[in-house]
VOMAR-12180 format. One record per residue (C-alpha): residue number from 0; residue in three letters; x, y, z. Coordinates in pm, 1 decimal. Example, Ala and Ser with C-alpha at 12.3 -4.5 7.8 and 13.67 -1.06 7.14 Angstrom:
REM VOMAR-12180
+------+------+----------+----------+----------+
| resi | resn |        u |        v |        w |
+------+------+----------+----------+----------+
|    0 |  Ala |   1230.0 |   -450.0 |    780.0 |
|    1 |  Ser |   1367.0 |   -106.0 |    714.0 |
+------+------+----------+----------+----------+
***
This chain:
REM VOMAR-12180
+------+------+----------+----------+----------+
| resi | resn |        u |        v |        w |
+------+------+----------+----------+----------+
|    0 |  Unk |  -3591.7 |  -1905.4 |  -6242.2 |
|    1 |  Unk |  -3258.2 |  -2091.5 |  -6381.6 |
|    2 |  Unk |  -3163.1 |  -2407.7 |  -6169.5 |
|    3 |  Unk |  -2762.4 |  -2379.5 |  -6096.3 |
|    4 |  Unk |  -2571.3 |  -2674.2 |  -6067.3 |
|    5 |  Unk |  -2524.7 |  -2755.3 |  -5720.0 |
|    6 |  Unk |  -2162.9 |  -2692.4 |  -5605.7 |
|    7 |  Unk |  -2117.9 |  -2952.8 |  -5329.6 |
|    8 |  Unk |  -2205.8 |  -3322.0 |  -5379.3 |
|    9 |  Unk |  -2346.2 |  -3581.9 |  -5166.2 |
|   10 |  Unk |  -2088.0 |  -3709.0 |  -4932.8 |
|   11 |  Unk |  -1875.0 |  -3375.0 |  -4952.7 |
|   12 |  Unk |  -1746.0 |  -3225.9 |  -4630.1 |
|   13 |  Unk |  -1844.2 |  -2855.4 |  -4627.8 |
|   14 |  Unk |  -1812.3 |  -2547.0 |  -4326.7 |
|   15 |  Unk |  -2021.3 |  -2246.0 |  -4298.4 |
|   16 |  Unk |  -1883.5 |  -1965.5 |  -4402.4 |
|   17 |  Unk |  -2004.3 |  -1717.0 |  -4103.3 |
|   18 |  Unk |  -2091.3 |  -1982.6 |  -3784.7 |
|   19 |  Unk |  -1841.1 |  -2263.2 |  -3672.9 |
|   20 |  Unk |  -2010.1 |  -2548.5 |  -3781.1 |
|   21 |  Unk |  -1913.2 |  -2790.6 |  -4073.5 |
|   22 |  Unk |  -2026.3 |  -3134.9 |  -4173.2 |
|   23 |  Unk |  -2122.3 |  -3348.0 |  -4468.0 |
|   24 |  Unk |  -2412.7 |  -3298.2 |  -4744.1 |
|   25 |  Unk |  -2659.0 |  -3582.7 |  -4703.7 |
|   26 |  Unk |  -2928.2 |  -3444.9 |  -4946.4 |
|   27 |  Unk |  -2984.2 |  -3130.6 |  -5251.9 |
|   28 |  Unk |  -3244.0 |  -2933.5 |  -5297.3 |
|   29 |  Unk |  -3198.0 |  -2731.0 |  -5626.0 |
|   30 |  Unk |  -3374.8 |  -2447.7 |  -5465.2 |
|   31 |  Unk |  -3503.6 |  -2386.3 |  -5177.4 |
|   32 |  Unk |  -3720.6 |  -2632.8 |  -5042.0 |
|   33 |  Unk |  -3828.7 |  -2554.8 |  -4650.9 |
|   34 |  Unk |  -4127.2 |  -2361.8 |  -4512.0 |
|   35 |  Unk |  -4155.8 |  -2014.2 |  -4529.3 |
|   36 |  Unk |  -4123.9 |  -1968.4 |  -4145.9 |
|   37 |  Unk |  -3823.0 |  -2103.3 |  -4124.4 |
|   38 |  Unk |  -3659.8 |  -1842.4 |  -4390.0 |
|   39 |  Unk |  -3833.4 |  -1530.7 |  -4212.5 |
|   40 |  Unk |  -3680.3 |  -1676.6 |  -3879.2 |
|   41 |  Unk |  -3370.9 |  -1582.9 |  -4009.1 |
|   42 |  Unk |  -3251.4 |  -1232.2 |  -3955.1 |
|   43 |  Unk |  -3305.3 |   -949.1 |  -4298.0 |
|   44 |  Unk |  -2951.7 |   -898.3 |  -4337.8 |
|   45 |  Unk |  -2845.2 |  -1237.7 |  -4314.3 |
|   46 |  Unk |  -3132.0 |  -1414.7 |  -4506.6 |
|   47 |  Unk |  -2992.6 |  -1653.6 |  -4797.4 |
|   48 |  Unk |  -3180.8 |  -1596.3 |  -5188.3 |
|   49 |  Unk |  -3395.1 |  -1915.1 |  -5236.7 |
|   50 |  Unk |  -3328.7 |  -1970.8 |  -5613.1 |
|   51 |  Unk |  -2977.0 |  -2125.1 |  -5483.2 |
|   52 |  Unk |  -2923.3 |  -2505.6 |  -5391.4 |
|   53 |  Unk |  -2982.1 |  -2548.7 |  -5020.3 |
|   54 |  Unk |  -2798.4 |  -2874.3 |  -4879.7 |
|   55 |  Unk |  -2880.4 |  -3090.2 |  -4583.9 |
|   56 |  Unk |  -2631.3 |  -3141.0 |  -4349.2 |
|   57 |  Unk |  -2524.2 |  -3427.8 |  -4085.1 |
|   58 |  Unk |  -2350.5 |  -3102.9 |  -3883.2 |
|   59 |  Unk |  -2195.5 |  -3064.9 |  -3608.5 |
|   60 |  Unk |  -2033.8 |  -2749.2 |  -3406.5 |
|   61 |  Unk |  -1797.6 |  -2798.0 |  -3083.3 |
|   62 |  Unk |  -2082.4 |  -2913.5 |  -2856.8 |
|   63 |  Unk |  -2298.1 |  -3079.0 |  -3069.6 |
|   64 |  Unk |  -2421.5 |  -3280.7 |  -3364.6 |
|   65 |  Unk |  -2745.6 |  -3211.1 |  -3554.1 |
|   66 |  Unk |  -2897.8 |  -3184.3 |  -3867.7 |
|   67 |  Unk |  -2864.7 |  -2825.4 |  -4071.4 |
|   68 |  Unk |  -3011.3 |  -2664.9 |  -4364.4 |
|   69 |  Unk |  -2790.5 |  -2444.9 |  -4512.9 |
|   70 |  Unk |  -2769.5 |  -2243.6 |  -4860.2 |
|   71 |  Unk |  -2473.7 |  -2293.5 |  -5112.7 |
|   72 |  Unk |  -2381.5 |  -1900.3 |  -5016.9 |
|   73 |  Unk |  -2285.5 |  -1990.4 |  -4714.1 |
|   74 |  Unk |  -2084.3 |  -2277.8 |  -4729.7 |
|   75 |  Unk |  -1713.5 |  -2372.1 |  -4874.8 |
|   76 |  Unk |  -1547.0 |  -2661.6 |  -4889.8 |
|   77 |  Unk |  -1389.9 |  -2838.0 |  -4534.5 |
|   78 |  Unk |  -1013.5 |  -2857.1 |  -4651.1 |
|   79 |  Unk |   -947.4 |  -3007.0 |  -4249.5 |
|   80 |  Unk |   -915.7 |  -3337.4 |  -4316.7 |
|   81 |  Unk |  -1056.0 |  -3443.7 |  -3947.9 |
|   82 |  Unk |  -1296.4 |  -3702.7 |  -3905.8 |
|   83 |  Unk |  -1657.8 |  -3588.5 |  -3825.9 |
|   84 |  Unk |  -1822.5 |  -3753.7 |  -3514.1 |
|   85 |  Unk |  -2173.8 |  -3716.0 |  -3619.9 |
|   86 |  Unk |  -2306.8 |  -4053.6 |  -3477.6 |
|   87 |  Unk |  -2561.9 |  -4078.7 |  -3812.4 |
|   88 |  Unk |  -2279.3 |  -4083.7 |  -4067.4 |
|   89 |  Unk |  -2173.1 |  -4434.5 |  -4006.0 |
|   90 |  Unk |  -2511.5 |  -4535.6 |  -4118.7 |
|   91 |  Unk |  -2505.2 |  -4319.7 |  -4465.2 |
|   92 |  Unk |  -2157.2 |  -4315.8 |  -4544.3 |
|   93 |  Unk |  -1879.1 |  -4550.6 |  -4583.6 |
|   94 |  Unk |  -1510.2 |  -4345.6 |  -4521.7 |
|   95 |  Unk |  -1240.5 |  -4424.2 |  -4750.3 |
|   96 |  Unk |   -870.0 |  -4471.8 |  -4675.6 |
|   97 |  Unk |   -844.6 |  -4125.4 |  -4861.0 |
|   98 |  Unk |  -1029.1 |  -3966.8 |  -4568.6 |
|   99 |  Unk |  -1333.9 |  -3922.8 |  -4799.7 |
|  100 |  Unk |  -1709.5 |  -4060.1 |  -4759.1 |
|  101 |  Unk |  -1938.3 |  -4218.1 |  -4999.5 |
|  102 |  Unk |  -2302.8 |  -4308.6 |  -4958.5 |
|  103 |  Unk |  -2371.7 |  -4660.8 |  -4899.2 |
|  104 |  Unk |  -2550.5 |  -4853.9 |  -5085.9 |
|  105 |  Unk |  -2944.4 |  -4926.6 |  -4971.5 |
|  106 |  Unk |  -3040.7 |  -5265.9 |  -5005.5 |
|  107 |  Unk |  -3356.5 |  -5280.4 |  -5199.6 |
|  108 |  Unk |  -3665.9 |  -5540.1 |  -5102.8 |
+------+------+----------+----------+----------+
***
């Protein structure tokens, strides 16, 4: 299995490509990296390959904010420019005056 470079970075602000959701990429797995129910949950036709970076989202859709798991296939960049209202972000990212977010630094005991 060759690793790919993963496309989006941490702090990035990504939408799915097929369900109106976007957010921003918290965490990386190079390859899949969640339980084996979850993938057979999701429908044949729709299924993402595993041997692709999967990212972990802070996401959020018109009603809602959660956290999503979501394969580089299905995602592109969020070119929007709105704010996201996710009420974790504030405490793992710091906006700039650019409009883009960076992790913040964890204090270390």
């Amino acid at each position: 299995m060759t690793l790919r470079v993963a496309k989006f970075a941490i702090g990035q602000v990504v939408r799915h490509r097929i369900y109106p959701f976007r957010g921003i990429v918290f965490d990386v797995d190079p390859v899949f990296a969640n339980t084996e129910e979850w993938w057979l949950a999701i429908p044949a036709e729709m299924r993402p390959r595993k041997d692709q970076p999967f990212y972990h989202l802070l996401a959020e859709n018109a009603q809602t904010e959660y956290v999503a798991y979501v394969s580089e296939q299905n995602l592109v960049p969020d070119t929007s420019d709105e704010p996201l209202r996710h009420p974790m972000i504030a405490n793992m990212f710091e906006r700039g005056a650019d409009g883009s977010y960076r992790a913040k630094a964890v204090a270390a005991n």
